[in-house]
mmCIF file of the N, C-alpha and C atoms, coordinates in Angstrom:
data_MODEL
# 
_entry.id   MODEL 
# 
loop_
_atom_site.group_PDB 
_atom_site.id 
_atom_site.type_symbol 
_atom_site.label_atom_id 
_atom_site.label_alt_id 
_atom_site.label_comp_id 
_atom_site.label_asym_id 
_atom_site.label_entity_id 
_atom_site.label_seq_id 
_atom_site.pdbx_PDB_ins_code 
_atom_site.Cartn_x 
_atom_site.Cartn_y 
_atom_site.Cartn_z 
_atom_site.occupancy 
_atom_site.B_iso_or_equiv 
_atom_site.pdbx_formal_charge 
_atom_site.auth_seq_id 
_atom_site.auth_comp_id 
_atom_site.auth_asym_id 
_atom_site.auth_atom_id 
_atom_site.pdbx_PDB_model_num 
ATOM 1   N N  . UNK A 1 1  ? 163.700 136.240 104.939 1.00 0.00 ? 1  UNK A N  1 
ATOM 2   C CA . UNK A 1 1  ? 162.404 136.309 104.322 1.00 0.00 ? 1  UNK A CA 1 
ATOM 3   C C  . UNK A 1 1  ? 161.376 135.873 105.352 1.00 0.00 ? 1  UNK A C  1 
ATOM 4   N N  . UNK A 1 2  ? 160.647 136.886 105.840 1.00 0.00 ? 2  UNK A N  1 
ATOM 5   C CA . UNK A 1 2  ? 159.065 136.546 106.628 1.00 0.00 ? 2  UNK A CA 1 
ATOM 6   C C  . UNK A 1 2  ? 158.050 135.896 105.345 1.00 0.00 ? 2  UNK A C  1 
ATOM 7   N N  . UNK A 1 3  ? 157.108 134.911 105.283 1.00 0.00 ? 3  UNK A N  1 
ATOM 8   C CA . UNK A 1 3  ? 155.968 134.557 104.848 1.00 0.00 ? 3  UNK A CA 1 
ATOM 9   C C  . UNK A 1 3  ? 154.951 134.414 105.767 1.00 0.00 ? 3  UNK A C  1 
ATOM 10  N N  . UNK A 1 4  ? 154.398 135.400 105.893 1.00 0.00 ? 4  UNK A N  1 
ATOM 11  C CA . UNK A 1 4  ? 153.171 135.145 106.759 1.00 0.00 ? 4  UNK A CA 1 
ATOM 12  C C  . UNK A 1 4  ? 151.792 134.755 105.861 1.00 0.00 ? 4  UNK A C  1 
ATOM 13  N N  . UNK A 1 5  ? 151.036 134.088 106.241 1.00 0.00 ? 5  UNK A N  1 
ATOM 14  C CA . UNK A 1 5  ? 150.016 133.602 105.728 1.00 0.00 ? 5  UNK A CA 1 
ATOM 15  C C  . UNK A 1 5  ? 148.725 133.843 106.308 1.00 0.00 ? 5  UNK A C  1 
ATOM 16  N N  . UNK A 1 6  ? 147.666 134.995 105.479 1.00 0.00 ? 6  UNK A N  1 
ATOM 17  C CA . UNK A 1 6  ? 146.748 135.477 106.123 1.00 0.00 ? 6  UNK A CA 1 
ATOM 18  C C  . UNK A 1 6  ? 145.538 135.299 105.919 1.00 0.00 ? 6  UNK A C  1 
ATOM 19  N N  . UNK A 1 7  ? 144.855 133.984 106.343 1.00 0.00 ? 7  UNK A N  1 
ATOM 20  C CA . UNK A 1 7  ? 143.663 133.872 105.574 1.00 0.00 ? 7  UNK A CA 1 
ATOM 21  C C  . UNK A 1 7  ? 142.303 134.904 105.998 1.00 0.00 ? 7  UNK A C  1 
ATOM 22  N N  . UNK A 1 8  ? 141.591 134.916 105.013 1.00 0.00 ? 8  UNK A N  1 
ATOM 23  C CA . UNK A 1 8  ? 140.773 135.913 104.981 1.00 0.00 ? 8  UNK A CA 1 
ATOM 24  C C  . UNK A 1 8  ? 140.906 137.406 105.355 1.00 0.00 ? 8  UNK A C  1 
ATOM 25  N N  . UNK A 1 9  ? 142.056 137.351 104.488 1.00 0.00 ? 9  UNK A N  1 
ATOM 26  C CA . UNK A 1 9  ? 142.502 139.079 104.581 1.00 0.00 ? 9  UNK A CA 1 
ATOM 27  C C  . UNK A 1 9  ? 142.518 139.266 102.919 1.00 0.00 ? 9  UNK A C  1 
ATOM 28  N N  . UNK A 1 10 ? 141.725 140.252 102.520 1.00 0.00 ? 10 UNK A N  1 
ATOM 29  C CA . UNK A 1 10 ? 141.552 140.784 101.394 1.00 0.00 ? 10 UNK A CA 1 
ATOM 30  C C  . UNK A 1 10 ? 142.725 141.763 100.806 1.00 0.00 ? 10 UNK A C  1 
ATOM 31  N N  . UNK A 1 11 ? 142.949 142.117 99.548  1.00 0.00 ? 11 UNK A N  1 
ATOM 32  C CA . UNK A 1 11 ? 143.395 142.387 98.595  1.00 0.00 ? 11 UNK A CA 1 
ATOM 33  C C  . UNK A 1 11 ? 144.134 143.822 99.137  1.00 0.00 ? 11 UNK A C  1 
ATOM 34  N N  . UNK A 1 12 ? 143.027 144.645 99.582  1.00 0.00 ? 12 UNK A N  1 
ATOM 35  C CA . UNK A 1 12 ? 142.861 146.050 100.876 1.00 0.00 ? 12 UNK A CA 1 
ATOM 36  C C  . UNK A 1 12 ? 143.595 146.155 101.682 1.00 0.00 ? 12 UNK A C  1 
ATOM 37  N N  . UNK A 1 13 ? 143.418 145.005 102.274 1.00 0.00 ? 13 UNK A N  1 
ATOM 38  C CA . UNK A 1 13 ? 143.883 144.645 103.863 1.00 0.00 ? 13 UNK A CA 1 
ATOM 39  C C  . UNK A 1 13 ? 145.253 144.342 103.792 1.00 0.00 ? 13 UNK A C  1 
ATOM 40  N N  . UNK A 1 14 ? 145.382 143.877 102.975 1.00 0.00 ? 14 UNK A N  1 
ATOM 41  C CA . UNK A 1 14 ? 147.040 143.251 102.327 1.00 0.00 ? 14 UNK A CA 1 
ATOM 42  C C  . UNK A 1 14 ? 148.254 144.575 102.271 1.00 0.00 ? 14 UNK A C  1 
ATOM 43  N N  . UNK A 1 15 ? 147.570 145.245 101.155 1.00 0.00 ? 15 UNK A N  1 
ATOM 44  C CA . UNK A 1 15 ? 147.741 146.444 100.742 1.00 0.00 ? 15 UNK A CA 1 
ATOM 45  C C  . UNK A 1 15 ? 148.285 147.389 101.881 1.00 0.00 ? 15 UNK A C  1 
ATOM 46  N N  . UNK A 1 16 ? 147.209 147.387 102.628 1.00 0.00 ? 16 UNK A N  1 
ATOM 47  C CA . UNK A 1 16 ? 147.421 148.730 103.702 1.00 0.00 ? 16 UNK A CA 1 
ATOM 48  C C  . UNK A 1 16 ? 148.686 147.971 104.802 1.00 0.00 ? 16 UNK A C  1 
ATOM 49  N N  . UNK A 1 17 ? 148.505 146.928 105.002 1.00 0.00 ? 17 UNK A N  1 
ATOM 50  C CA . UNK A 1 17 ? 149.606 145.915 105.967 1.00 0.00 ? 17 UNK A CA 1 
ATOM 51  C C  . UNK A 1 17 ? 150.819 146.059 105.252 1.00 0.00 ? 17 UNK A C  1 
ATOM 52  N N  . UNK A 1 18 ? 151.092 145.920 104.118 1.00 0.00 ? 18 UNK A N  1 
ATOM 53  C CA . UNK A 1 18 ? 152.481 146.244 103.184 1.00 0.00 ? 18 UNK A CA 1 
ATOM 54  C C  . UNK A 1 18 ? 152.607 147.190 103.701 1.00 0.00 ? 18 UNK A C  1 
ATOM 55  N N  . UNK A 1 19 ? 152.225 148.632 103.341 1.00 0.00 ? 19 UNK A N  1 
ATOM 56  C CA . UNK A 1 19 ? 152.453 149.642 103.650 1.00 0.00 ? 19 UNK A CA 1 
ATOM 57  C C  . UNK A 1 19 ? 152.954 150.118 104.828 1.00 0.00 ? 19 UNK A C  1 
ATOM 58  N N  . UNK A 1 20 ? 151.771 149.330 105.893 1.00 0.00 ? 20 UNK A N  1 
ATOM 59  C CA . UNK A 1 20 ? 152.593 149.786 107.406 1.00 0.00 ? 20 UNK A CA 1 
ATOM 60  C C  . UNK A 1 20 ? 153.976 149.391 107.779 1.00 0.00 ? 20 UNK A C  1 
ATOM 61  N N  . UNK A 1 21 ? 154.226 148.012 106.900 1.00 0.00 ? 21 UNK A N  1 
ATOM 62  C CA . UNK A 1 21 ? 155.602 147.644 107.610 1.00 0.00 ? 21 UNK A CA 1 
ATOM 63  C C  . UNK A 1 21 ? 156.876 148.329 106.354 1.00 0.00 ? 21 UNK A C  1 
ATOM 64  N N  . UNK A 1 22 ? 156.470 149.358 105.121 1.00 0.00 ? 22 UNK A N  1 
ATOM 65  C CA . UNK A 1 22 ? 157.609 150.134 104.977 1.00 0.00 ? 22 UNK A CA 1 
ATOM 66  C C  . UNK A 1 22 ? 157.704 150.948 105.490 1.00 0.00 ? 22 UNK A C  1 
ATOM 67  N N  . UNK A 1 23 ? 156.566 151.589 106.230 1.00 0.00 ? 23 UNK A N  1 
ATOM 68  C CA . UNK A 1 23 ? 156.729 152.519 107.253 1.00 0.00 ? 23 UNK A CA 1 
ATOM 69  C C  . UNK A 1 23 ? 157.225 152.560 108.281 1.00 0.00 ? 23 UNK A C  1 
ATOM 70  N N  . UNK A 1 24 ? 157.330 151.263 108.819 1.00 0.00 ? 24 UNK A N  1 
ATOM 71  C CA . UNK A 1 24 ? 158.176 150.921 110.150 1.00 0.00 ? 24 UNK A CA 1 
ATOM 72  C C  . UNK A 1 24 ? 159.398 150.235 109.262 1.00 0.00 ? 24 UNK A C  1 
ATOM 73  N N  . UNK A 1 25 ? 159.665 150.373 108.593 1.00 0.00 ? 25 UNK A N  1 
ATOM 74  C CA . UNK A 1 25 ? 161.300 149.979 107.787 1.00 0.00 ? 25 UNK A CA 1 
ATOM 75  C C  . UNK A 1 25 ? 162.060 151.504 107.788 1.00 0.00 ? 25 UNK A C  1 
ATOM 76  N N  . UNK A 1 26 ? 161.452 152.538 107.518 1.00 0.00 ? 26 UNK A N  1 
ATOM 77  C CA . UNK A 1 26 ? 161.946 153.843 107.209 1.00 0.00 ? 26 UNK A CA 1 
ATOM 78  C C  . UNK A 1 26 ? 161.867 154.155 108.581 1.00 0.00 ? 26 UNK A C  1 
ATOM 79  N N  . UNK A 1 27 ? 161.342 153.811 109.680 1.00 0.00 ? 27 UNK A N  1 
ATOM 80  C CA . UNK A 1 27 ? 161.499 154.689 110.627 1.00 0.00 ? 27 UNK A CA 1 
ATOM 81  C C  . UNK A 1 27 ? 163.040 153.887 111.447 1.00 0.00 ? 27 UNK A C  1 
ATOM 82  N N  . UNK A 1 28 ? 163.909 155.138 112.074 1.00 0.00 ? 28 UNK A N  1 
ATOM 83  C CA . UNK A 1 28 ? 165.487 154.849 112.640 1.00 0.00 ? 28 UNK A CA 1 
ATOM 84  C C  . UNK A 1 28 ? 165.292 154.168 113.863 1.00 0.00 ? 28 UNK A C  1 
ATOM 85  N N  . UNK A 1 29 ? 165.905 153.093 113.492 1.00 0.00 ? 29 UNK A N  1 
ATOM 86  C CA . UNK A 1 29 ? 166.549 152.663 114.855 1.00 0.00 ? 29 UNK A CA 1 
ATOM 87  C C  . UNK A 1 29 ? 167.024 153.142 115.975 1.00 0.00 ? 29 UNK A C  1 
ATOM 88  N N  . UNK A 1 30 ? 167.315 153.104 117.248 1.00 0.00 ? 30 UNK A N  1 
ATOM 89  C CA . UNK A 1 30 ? 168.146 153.344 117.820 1.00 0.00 ? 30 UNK A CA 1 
ATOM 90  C C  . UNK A 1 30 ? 169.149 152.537 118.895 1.00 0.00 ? 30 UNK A C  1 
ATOM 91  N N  . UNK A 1 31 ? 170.330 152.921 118.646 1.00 0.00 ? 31 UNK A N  1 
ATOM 92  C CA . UNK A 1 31 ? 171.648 151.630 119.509 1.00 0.00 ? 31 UNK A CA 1 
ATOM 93  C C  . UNK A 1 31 ? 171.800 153.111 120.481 1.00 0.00 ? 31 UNK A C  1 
ATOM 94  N N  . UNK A 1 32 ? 172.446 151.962 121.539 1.00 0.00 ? 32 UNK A N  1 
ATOM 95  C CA . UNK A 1 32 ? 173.143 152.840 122.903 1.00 0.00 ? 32 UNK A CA 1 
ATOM 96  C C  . UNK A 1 32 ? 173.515 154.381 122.463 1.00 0.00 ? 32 UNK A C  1 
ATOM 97  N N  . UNK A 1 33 ? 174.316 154.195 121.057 1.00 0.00 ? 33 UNK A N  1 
ATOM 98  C CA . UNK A 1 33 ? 174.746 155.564 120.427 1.00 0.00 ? 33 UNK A CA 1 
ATOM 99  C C  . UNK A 1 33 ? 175.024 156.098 119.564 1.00 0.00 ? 33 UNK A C  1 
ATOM 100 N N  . UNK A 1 34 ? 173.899 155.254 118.655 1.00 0.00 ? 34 UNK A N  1 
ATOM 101 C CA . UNK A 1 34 ? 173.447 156.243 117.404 1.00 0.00 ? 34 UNK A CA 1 
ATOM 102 C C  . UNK A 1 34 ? 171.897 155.693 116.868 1.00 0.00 ? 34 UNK A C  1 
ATOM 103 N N  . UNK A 1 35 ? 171.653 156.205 115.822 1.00 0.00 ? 35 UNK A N  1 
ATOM 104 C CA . UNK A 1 35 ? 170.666 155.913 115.479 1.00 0.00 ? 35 UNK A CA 1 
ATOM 105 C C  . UNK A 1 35 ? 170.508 155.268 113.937 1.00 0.00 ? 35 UNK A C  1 
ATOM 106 N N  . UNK A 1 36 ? 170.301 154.529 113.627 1.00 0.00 ? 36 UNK A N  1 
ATOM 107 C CA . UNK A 1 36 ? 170.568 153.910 112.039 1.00 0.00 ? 36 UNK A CA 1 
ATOM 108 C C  . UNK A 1 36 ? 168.908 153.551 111.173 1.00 0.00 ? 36 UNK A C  1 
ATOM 109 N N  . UNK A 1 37 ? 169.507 153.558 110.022 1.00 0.00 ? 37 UNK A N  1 
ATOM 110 C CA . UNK A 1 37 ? 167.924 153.497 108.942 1.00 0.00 ? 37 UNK A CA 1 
ATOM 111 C C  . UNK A 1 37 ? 168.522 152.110 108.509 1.00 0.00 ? 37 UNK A C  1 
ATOM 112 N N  . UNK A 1 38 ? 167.522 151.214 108.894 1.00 0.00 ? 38 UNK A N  1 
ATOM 113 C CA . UNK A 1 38 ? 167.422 150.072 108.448 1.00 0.00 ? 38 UNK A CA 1 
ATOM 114 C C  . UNK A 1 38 ? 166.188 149.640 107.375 1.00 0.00 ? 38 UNK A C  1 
ATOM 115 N N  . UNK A 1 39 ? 166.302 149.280 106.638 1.00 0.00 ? 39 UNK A N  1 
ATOM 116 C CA . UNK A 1 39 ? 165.331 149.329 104.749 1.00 0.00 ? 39 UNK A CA 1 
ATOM 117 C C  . UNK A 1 39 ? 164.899 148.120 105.001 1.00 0.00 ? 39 UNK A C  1 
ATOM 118 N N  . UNK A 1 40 ? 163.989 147.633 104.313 1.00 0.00 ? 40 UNK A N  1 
ATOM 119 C CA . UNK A 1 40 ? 163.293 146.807 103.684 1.00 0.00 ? 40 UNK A CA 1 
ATOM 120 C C  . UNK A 1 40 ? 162.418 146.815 102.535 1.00 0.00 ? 40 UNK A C  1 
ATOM 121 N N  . UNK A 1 41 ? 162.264 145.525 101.865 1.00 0.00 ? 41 UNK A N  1 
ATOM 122 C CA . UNK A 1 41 ? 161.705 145.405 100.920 1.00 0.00 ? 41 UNK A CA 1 
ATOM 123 C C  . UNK A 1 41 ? 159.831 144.569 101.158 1.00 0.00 ? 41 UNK A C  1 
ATOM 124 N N  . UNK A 1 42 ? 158.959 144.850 100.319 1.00 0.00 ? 42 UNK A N  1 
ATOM 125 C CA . UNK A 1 42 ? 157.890 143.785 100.880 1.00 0.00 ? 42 UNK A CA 1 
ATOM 126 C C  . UNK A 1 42 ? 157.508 143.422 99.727  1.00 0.00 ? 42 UNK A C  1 
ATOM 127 N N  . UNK A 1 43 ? 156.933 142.226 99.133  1.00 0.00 ? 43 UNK A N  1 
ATOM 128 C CA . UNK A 1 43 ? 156.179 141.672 98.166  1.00 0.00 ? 43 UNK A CA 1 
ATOM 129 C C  . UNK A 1 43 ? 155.259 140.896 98.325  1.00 0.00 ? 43 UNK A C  1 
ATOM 130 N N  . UNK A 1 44 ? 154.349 141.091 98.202  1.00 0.00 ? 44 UNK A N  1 
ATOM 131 C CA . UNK A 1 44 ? 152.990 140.454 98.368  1.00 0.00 ? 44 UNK A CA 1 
ATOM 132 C C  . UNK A 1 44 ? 152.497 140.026 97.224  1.00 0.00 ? 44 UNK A C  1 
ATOM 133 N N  . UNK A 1 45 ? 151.335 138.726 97.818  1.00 0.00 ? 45 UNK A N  1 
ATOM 134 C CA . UNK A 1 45 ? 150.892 137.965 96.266  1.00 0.00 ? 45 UNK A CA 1 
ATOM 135 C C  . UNK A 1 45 ? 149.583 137.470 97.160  1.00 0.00 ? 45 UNK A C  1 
ATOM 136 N N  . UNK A 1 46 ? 148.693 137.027 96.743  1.00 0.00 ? 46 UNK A N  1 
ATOM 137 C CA . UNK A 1 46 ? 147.312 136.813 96.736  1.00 0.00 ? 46 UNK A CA 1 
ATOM 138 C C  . UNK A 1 46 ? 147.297 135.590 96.083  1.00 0.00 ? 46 UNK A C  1 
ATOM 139 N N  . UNK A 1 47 ? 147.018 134.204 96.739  1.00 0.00 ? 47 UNK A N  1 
ATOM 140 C CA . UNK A 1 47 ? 146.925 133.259 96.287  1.00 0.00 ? 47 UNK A CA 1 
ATOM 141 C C  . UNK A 1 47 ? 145.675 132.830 95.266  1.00 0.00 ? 47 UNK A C  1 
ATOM 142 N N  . UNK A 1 48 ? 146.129 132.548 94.389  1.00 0.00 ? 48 UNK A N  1 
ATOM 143 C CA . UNK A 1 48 ? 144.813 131.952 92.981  1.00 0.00 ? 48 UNK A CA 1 
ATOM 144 C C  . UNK A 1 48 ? 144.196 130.996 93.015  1.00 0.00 ? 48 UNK A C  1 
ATOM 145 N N  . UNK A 1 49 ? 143.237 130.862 92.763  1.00 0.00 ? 49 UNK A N  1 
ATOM 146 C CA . UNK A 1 49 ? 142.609 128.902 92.522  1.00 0.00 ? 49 UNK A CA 1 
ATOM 147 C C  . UNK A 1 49 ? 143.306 128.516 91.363  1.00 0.00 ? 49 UNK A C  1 
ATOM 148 N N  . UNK A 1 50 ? 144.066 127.352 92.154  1.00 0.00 ? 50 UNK A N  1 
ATOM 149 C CA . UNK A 1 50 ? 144.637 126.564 90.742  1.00 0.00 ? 50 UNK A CA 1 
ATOM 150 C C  . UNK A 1 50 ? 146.149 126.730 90.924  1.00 0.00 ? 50 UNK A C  1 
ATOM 151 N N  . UNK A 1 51 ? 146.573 128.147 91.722  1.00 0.00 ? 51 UNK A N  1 
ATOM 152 C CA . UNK A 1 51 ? 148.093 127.935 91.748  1.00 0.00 ? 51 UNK A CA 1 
ATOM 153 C C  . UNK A 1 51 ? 148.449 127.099 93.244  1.00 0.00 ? 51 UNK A C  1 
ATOM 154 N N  . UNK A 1 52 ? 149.744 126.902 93.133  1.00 0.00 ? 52 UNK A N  1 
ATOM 155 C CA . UNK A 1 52 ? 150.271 126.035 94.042  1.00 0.00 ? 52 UNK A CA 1 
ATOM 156 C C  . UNK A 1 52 ? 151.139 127.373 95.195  1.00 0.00 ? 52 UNK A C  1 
ATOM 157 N N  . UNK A 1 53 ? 151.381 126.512 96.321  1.00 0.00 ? 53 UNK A N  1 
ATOM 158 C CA . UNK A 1 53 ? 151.966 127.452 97.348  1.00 0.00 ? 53 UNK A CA 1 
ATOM 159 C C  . UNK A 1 53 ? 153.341 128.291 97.000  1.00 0.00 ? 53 UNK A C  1 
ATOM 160 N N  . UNK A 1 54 ? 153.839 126.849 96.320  1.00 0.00 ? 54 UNK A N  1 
ATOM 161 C CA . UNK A 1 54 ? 155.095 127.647 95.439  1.00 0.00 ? 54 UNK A CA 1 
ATOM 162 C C  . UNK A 1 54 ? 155.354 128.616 94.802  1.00 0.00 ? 54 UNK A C  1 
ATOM 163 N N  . UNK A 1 55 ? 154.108 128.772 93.608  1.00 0.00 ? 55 UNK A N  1 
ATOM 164 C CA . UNK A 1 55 ? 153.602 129.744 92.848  1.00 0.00 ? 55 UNK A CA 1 
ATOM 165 C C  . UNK A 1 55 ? 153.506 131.084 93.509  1.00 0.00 ? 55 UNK A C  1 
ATOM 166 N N  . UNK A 1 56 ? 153.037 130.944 94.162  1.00 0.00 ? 56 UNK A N  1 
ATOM 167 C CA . UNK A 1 56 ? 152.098 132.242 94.558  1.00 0.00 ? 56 UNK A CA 1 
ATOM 168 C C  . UNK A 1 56 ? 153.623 132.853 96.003  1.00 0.00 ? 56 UNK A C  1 
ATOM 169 N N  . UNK A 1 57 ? 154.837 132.149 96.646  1.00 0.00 ? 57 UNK A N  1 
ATOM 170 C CA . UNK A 1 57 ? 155.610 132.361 97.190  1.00 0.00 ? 57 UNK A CA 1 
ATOM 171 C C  . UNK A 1 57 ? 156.881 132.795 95.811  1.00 0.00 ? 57 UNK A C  1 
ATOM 172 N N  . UNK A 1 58 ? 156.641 133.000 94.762  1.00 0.00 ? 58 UNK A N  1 
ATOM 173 C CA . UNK A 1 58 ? 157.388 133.197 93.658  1.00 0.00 ? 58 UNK A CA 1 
ATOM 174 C C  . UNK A 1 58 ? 156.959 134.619 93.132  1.00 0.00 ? 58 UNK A C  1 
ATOM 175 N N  . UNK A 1 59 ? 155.273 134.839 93.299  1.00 0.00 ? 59 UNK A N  1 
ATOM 176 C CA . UNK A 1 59 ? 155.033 135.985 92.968  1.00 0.00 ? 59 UNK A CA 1 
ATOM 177 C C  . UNK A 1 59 ? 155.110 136.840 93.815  1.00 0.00 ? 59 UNK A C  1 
ATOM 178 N N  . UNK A 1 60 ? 155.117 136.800 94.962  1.00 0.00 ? 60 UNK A N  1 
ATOM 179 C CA . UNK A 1 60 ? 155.195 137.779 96.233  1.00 0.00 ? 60 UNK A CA 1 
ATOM 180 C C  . UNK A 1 60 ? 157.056 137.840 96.085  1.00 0.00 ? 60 UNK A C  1 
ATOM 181 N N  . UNK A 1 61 ? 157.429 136.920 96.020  1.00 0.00 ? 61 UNK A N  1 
ATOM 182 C CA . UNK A 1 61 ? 159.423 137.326 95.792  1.00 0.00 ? 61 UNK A CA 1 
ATOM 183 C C  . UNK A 1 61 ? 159.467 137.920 94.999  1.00 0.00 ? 61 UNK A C  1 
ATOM 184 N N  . UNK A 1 62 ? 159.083 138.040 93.407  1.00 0.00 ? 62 UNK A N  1 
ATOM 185 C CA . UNK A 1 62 ? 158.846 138.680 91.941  1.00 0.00 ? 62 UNK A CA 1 
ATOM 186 C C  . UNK A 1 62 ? 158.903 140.332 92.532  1.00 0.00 ? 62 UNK A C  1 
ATOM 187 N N  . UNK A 1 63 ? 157.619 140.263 93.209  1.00 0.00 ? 63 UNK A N  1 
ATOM 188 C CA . UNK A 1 63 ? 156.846 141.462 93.286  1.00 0.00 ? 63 UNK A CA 1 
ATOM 189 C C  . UNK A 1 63 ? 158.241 142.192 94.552  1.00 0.00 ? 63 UNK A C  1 
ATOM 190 N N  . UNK A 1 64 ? 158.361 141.784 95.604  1.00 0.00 ? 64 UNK A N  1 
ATOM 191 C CA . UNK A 1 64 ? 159.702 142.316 96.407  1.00 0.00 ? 64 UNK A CA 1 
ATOM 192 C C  . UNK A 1 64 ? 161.065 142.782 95.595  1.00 0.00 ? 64 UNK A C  1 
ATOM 193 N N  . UNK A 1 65 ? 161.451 142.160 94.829  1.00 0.00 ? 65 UNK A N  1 
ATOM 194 C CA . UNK A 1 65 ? 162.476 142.437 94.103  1.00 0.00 ? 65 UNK A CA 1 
ATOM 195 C C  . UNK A 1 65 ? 162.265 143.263 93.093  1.00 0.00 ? 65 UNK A C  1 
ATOM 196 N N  . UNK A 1 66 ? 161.120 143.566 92.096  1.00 0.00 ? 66 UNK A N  1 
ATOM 197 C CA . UNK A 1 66 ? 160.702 145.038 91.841  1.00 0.00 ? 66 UNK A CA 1 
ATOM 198 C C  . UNK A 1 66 ? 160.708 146.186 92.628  1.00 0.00 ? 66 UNK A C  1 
ATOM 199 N N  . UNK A 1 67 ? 160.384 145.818 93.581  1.00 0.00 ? 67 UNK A N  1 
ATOM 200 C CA . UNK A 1 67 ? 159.949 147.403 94.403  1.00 0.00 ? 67 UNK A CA 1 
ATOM 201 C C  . UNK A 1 67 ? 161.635 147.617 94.865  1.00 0.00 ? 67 UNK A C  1 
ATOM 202 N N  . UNK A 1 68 ? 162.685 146.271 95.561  1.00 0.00 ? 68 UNK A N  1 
ATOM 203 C CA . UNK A 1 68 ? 163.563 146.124 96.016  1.00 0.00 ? 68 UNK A CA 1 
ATOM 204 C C  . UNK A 1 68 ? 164.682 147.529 94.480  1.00 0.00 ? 68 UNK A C  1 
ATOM 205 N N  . UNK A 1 69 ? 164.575 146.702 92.862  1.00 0.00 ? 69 UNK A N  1 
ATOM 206 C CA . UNK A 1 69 ? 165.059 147.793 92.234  1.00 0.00 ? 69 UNK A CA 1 
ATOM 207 C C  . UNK A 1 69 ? 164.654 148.996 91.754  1.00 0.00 ? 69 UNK A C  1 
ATOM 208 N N  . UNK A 1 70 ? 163.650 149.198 92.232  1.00 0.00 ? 70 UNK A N  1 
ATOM 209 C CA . UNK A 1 70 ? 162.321 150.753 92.022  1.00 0.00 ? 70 UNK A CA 1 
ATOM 210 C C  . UNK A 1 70 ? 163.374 151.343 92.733  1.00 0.00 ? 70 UNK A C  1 
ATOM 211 N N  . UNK A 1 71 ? 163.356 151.261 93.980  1.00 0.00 ? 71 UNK A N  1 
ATOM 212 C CA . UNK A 1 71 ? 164.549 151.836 94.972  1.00 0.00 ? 71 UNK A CA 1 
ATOM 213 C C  . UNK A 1 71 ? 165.467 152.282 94.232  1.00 0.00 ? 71 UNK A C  1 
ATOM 214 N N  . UNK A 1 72 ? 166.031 151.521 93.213  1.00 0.00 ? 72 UNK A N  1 
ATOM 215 C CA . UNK A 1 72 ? 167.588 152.239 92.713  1.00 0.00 ? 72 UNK A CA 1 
ATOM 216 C C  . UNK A 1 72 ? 168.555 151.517 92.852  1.00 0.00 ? 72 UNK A C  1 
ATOM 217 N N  . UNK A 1 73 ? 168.522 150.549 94.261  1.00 0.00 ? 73 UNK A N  1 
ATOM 218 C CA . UNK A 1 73 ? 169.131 149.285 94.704  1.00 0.00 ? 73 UNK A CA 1 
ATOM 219 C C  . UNK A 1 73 ? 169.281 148.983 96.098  1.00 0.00 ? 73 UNK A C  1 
ATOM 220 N N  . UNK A 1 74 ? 169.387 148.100 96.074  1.00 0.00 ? 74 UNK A N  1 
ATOM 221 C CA . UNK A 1 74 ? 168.804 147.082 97.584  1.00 0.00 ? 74 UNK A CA 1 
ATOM 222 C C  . UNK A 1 74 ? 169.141 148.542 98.693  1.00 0.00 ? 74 UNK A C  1 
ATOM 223 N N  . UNK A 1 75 ? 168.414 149.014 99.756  1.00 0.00 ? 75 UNK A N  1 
ATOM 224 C CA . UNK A 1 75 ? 168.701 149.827 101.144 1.00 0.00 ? 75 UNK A CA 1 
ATOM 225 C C  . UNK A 1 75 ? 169.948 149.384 101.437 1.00 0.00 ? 75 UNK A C  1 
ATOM 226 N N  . UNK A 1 76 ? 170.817 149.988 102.108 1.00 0.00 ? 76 UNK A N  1 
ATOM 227 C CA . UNK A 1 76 ? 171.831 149.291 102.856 1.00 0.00 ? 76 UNK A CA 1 
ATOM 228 C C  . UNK A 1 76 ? 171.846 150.488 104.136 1.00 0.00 ? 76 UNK A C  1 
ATOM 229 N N  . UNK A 1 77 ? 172.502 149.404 104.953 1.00 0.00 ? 77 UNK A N  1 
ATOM 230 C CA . UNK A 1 77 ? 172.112 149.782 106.522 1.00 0.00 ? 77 UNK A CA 1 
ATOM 231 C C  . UNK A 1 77 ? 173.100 151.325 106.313 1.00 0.00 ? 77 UNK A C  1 
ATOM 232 N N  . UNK A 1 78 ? 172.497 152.388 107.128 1.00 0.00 ? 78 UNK A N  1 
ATOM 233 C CA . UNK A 1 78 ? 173.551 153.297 107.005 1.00 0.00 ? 78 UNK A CA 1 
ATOM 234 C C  . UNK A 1 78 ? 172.960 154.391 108.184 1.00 0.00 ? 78 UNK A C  1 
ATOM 235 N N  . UNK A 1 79 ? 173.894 155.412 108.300 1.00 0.00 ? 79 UNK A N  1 
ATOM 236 C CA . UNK A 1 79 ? 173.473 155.673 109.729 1.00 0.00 ? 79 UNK A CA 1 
ATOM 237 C C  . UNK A 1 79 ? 172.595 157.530 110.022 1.00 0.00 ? 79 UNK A C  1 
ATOM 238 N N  . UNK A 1 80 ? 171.746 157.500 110.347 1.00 0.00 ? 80 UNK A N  1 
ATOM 239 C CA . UNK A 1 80 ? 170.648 158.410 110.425 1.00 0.00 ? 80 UNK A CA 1 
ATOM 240 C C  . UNK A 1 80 ? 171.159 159.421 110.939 1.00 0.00 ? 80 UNK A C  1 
ATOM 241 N N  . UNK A 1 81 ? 170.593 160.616 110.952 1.00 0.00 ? 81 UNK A N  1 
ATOM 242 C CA . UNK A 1 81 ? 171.621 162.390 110.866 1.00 0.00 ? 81 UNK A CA 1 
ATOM 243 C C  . UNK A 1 81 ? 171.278 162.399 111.922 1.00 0.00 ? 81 UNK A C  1 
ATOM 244 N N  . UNK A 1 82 ? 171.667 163.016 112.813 1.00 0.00 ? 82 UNK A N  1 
ATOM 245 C CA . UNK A 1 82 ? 170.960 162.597 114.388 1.00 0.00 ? 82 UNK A CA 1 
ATOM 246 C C  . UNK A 1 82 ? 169.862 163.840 114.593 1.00 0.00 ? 82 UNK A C  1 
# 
């Protein structure tokens, strides 16, 4: 689990940053001699006035593990058509 912490990055900004890094999750690897699709999941949360760090590291996990079974079920490493 990465937690990066981005202050003064908006709701937008968040948004479009999720996005880029499933885009670089879907794109193949490559080893000496082959090439493999390695997955990921991302969940993001926007901290509240009033919640605690905990909180708001509960809703960004919440939110990962939705999208994680939207999928169908967790990616697993497997190896790209060449």
């Amino acid at each position: 689990m990465i937690v990066p912490m981005l202050p003064g990055v908006g709701p937008e900004a968040l948004e479009a940053l999720a996005n880029r890094l499933r885009q670089v999750f879907d794109e193949p690897v490559s080893s000496h001699c082959n090439r493999h699709l390695v997955g990921g999941s991302v969940g993001t949360a926007m901290i509240q006035i009033g919640s605690s760090f905990e909180e708001t590291l509960a809703a960004a996990d919440t939110a990962m593990f939705i999208e994680k079974h939207a999928k169908g079920a967790a990616r697993s490493v497997r190896t790209a058509a060449s």
